[in-house]
mmCIF file of the N, C-alpha and C atoms, coordinates in Angstrom:
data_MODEL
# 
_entry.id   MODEL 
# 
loop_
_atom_site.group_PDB 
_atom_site.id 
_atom_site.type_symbol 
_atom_site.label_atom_id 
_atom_site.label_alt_id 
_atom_site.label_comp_id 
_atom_site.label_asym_id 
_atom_site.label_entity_id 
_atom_site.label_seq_id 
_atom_site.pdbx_PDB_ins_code 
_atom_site.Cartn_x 
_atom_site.Cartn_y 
_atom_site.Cartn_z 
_atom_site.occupancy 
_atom_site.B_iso_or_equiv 
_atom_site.pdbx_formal_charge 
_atom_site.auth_seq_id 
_atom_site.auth_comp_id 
_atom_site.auth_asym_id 
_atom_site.auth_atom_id 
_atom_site.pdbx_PDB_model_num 
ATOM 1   N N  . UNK A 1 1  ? 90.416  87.230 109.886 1.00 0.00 ? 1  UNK A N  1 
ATOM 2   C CA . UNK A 1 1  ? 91.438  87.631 108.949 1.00 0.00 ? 1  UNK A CA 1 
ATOM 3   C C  . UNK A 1 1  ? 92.130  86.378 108.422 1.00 0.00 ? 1  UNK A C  1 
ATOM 4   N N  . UNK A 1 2  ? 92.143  86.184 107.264 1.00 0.00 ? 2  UNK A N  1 
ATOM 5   C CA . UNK A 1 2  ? 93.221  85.111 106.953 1.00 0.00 ? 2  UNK A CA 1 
ATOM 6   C C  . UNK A 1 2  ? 94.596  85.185 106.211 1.00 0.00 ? 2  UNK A C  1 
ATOM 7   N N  . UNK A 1 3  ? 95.415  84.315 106.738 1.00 0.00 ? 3  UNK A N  1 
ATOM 8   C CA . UNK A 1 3  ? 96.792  84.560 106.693 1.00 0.00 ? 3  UNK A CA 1 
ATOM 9   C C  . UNK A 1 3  ? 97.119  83.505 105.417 1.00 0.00 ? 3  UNK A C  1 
ATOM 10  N N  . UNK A 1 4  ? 98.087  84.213 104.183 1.00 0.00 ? 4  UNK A N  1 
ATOM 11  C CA . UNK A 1 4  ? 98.782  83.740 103.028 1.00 0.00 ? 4  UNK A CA 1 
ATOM 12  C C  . UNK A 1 4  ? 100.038 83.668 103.437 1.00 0.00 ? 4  UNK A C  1 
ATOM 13  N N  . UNK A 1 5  ? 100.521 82.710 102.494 1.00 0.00 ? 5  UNK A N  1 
ATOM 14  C CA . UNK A 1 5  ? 102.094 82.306 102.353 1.00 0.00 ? 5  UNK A CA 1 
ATOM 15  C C  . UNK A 1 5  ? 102.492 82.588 101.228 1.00 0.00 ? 5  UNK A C  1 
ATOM 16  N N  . UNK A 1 6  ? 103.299 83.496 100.770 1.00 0.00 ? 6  UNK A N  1 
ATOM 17  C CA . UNK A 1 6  ? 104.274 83.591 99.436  1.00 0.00 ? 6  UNK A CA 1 
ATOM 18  C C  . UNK A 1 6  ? 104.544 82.605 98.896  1.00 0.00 ? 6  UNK A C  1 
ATOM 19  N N  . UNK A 1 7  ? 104.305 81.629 98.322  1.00 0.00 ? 7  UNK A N  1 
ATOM 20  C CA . UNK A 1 7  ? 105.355 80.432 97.818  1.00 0.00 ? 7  UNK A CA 1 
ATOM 21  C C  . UNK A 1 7  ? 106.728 80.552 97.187  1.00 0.00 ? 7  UNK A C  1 
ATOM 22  N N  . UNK A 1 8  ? 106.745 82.152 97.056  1.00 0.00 ? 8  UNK A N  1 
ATOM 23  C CA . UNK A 1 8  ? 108.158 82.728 95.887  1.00 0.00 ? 8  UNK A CA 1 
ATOM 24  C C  . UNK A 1 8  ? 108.759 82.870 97.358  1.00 0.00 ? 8  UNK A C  1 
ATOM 25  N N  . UNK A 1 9  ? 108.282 83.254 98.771  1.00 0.00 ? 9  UNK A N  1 
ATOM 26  C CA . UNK A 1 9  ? 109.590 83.200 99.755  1.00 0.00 ? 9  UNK A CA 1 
ATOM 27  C C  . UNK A 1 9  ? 109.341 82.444 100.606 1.00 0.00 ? 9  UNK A C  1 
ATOM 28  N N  . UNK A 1 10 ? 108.518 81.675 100.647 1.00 0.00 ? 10 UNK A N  1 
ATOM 29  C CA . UNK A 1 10 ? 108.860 79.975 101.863 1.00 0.00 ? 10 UNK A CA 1 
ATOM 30  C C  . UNK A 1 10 ? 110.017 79.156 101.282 1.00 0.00 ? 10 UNK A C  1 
ATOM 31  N N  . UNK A 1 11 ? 110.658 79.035 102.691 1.00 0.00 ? 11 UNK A N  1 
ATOM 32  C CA . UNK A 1 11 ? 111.354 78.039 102.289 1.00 0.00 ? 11 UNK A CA 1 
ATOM 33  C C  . UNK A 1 11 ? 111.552 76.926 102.794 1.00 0.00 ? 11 UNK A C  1 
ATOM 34  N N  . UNK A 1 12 ? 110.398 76.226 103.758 1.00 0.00 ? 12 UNK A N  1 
ATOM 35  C CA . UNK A 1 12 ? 109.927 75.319 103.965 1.00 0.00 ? 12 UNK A CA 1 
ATOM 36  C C  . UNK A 1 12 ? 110.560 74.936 104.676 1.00 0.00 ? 12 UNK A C  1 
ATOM 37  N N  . UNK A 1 13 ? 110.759 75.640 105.655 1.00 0.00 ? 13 UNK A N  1 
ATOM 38  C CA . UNK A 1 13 ? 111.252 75.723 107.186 1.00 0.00 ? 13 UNK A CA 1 
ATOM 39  C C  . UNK A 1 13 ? 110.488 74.790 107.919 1.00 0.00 ? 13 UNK A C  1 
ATOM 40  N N  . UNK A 1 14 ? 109.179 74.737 107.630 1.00 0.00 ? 14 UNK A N  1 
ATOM 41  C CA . UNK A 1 14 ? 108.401 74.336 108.682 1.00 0.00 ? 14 UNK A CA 1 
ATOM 42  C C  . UNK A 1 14 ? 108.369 75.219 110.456 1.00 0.00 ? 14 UNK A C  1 
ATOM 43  N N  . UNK A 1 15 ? 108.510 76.287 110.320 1.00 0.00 ? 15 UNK A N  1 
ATOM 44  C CA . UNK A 1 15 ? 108.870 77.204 111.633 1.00 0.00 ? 15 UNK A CA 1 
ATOM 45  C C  . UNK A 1 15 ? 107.318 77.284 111.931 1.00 0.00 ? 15 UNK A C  1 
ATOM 46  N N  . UNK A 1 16 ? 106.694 78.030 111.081 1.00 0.00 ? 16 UNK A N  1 
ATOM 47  C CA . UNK A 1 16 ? 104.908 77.952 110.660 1.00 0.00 ? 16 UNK A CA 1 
ATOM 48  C C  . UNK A 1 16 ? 104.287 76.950 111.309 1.00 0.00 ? 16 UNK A C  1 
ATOM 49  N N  . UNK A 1 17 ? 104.498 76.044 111.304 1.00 0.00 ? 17 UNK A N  1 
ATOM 50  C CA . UNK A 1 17 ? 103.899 74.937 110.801 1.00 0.00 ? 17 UNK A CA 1 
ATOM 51  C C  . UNK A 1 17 ? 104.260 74.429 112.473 1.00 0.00 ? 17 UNK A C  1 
ATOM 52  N N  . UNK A 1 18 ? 105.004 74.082 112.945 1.00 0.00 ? 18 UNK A N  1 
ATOM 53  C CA . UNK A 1 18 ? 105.287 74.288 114.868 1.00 0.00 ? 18 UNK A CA 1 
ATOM 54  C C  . UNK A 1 18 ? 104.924 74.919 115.546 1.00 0.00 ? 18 UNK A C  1 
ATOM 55  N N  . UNK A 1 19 ? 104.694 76.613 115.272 1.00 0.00 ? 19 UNK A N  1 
ATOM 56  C CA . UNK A 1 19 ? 104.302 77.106 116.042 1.00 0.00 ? 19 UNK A CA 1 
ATOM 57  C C  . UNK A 1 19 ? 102.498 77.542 116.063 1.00 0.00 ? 19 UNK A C  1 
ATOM 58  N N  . UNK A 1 20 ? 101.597 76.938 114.883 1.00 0.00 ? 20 UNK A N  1 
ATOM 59  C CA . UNK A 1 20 ? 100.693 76.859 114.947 1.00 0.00 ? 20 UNK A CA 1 
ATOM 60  C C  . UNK A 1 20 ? 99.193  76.416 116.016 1.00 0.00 ? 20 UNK A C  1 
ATOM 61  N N  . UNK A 1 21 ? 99.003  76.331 116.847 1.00 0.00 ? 21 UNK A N  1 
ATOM 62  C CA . UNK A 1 21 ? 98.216  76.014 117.866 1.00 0.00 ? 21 UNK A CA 1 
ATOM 63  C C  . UNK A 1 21 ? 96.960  75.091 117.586 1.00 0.00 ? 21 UNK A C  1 
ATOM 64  N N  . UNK A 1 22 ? 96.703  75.499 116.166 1.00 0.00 ? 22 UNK A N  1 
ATOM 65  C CA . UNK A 1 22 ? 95.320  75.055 115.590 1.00 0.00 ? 22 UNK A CA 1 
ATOM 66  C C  . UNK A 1 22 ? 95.597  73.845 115.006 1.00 0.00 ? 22 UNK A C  1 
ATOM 67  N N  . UNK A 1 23 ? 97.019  73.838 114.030 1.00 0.00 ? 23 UNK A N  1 
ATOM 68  C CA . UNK A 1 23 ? 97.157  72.987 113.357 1.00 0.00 ? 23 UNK A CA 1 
ATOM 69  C C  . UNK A 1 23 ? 96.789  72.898 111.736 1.00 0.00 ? 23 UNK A C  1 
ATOM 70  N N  . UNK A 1 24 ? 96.793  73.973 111.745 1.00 0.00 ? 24 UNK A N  1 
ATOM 71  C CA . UNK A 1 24 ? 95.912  74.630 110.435 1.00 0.00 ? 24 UNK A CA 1 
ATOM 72  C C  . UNK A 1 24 ? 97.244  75.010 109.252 1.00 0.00 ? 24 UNK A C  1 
ATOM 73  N N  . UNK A 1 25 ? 98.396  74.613 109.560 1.00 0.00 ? 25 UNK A N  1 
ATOM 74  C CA . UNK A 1 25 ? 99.179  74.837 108.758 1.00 0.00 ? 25 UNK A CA 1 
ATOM 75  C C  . UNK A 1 25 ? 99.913  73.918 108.268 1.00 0.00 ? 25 UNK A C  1 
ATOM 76  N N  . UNK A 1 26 ? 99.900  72.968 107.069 1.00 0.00 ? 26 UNK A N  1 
ATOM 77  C CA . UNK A 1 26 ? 100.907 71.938 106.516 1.00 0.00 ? 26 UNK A CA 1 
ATOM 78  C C  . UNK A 1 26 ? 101.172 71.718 105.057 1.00 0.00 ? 26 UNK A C  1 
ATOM 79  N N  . UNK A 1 27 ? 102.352 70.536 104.930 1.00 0.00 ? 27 UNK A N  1 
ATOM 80  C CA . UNK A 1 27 ? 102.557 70.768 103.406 1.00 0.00 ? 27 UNK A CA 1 
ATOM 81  C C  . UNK A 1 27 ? 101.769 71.286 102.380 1.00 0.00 ? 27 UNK A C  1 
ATOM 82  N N  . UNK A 1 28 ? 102.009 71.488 101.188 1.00 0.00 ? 28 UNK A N  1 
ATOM 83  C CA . UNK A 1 28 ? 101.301 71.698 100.090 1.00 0.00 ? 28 UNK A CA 1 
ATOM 84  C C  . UNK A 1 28 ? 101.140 70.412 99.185  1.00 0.00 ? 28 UNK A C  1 
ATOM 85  N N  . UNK A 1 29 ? 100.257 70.631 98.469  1.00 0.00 ? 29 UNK A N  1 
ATOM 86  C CA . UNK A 1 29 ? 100.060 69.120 97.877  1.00 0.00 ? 29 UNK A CA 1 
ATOM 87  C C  . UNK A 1 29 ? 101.427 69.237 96.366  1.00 0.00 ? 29 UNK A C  1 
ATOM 88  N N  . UNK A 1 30 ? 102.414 70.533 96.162  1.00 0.00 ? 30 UNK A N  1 
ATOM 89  C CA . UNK A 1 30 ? 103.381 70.279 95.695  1.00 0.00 ? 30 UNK A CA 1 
ATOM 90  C C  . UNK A 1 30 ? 104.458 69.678 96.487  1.00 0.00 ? 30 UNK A C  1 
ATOM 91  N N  . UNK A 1 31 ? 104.282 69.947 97.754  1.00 0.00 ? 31 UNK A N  1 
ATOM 92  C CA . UNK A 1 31 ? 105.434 69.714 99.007  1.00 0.00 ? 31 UNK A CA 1 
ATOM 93  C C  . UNK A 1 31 ? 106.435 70.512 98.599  1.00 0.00 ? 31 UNK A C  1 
ATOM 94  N N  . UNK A 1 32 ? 106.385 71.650 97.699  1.00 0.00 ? 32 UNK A N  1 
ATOM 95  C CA . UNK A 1 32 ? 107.390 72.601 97.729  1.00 0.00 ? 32 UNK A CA 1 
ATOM 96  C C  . UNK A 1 32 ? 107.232 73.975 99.017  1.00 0.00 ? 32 UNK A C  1 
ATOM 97  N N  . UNK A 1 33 ? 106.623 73.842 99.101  1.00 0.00 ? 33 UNK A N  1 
ATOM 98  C CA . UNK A 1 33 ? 105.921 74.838 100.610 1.00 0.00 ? 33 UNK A CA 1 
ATOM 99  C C  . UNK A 1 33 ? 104.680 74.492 101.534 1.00 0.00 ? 33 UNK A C  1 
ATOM 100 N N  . UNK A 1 34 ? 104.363 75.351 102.551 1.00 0.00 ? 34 UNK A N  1 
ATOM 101 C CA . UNK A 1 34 ? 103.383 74.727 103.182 1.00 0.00 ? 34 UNK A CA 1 
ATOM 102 C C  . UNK A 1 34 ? 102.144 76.228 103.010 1.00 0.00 ? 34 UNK A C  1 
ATOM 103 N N  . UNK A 1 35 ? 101.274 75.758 102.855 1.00 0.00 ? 35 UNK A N  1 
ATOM 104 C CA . UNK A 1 35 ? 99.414  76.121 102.835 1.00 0.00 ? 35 UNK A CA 1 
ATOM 105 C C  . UNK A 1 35 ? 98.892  75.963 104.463 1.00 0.00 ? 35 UNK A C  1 
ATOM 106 N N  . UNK A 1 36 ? 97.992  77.456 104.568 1.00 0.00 ? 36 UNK A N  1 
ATOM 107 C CA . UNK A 1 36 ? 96.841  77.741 105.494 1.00 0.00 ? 36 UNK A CA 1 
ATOM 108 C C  . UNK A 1 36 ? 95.661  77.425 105.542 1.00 0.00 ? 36 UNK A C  1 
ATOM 109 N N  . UNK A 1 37 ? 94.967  76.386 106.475 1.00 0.00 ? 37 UNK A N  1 
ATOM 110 C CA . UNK A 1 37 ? 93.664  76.033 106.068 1.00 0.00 ? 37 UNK A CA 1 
ATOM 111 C C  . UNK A 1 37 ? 92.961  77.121 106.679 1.00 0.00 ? 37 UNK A C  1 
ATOM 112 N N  . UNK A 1 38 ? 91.851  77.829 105.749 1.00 0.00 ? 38 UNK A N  1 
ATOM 113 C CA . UNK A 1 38 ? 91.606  79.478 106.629 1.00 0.00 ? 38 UNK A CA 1 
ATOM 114 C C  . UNK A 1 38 ? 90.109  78.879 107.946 1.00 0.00 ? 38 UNK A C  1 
ATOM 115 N N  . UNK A 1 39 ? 89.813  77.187 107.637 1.00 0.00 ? 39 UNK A N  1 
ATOM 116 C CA . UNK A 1 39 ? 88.930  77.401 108.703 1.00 0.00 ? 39 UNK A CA 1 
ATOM 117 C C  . UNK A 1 39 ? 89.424  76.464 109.826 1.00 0.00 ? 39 UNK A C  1 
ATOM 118 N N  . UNK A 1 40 ? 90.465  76.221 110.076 1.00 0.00 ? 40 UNK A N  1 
ATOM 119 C CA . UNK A 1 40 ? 91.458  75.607 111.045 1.00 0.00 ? 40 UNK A CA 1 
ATOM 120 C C  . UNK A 1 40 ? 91.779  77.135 111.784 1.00 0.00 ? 40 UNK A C  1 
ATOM 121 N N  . UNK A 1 41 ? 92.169  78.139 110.711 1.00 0.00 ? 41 UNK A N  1 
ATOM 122 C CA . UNK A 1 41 ? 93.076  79.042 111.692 1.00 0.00 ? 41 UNK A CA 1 
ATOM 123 C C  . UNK A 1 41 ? 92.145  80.032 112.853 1.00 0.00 ? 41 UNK A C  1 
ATOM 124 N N  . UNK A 1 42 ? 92.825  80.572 113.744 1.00 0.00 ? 42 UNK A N  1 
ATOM 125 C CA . UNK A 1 42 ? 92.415  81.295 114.740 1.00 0.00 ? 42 UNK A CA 1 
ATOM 126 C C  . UNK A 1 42 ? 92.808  82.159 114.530 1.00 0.00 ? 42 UNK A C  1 
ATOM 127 N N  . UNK A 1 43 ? 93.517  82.954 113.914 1.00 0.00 ? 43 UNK A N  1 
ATOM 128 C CA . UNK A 1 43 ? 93.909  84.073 113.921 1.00 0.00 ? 43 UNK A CA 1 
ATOM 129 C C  . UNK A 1 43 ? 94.860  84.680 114.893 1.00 0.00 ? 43 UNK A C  1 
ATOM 130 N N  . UNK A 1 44 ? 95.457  83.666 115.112 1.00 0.00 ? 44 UNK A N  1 
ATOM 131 C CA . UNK A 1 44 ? 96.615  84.028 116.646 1.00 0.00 ? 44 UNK A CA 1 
ATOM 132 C C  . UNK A 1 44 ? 97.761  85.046 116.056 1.00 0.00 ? 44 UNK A C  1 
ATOM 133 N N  . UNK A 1 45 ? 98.129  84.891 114.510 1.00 0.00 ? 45 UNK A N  1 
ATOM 134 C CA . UNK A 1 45 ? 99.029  85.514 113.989 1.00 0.00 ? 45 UNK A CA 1 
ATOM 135 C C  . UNK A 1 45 ? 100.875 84.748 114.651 1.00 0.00 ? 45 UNK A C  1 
ATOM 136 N N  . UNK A 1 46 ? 100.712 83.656 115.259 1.00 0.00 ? 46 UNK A N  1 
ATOM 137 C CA . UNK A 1 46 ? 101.927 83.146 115.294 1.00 0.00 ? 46 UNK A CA 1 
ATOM 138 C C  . UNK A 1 46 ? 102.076 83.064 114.320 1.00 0.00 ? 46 UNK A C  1 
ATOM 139 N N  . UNK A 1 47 ? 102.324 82.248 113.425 1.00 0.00 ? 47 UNK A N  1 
ATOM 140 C CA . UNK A 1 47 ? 102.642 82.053 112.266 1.00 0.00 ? 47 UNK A CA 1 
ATOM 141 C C  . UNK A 1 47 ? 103.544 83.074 111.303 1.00 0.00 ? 47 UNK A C  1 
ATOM 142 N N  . UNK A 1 48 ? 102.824 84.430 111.629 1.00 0.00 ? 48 UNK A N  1 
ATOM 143 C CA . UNK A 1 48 ? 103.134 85.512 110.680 1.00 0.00 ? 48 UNK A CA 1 
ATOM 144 C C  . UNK A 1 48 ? 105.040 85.750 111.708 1.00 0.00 ? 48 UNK A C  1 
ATOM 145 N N  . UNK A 1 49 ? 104.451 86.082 113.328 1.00 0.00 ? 49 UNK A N  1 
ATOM 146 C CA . UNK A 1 49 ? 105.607 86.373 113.677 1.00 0.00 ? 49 UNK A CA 1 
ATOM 147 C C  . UNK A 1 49 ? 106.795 84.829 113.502 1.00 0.00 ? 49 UNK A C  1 
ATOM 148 N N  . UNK A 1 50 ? 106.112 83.928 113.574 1.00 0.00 ? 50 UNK A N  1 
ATOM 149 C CA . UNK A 1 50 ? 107.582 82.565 113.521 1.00 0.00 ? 50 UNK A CA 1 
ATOM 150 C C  . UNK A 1 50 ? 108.380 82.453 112.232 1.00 0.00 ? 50 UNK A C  1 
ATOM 151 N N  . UNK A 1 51 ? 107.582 83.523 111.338 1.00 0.00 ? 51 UNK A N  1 
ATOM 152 C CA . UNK A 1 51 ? 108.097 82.863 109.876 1.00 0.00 ? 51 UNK A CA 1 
ATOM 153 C C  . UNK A 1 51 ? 109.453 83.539 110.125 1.00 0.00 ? 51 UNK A C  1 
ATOM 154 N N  . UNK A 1 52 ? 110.688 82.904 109.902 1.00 0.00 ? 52 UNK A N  1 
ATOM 155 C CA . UNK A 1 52 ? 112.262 83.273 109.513 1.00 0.00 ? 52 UNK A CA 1 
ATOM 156 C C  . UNK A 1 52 ? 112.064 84.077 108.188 1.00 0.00 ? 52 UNK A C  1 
ATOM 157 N N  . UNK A 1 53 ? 111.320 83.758 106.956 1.00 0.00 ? 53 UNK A N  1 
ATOM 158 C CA . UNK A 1 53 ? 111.914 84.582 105.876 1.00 0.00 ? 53 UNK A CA 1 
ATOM 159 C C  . UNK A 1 53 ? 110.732 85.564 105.562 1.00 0.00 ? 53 UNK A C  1 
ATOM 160 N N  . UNK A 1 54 ? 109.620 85.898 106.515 1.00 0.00 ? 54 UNK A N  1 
ATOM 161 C CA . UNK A 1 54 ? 108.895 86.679 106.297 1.00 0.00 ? 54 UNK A CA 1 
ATOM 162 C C  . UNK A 1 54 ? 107.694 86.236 105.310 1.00 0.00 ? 54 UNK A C  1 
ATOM 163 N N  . UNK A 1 55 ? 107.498 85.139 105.027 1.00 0.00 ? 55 UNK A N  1 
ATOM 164 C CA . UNK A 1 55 ? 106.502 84.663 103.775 1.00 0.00 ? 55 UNK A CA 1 
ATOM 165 C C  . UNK A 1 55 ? 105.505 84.520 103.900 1.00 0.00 ? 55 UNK A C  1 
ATOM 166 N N  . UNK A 1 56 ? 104.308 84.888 105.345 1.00 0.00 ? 56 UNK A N  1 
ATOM 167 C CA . UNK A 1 56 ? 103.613 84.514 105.865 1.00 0.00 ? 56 UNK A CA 1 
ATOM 168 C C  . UNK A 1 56 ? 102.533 86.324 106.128 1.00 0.00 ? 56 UNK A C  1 
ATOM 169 N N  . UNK A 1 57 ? 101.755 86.887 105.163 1.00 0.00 ? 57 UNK A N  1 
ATOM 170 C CA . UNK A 1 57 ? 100.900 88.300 105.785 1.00 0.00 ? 57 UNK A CA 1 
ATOM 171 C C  . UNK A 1 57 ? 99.598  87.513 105.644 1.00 0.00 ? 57 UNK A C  1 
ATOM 172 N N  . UNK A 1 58 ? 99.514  89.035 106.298 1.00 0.00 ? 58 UNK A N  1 
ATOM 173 C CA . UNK A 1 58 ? 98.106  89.088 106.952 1.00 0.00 ? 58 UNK A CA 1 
ATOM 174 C C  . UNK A 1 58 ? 97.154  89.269 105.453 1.00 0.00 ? 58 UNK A C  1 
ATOM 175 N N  . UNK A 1 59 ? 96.007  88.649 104.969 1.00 0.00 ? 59 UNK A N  1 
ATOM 176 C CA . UNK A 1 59 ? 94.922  88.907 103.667 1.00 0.00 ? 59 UNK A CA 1 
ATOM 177 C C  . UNK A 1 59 ? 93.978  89.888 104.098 1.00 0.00 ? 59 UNK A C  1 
ATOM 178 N N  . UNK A 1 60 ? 93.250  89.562 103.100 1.00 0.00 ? 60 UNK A N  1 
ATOM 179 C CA . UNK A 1 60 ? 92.058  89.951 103.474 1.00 0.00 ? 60 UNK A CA 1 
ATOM 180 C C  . UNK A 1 60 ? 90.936  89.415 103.641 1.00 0.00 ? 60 UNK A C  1 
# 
């Protein structure tokens, strides 16, 4: 399953981005938010639960 970030509700907390295991989560090459690399991720779904403003579902 791979996991998206809203860019209209990150707010670049970096919360994501700590609690990642894989490491599969960092800036964007705007550095206005941070991007999922989908073959870094594991699918642990931290991410989805660490996000503070919710900006982080599940794709398809």
């Amino acid at each position: 399953m791979a996991y998206i970030i809203e860019a209209d509700s990150c707010t670049a907390c970096a919360a994501c981005a700590d609690v990642c295991p894989s490491g599969a989560i960092s800036v964007a090459k705007s550095g206005a938010n941070y991007v999922i690399d989908a073959e870094k991720c594991v699918d642990c779904a931290a991410c989805e639960s660490g996000c503070p403003s919710g900006a982080i579902k599940a794709g398809a």
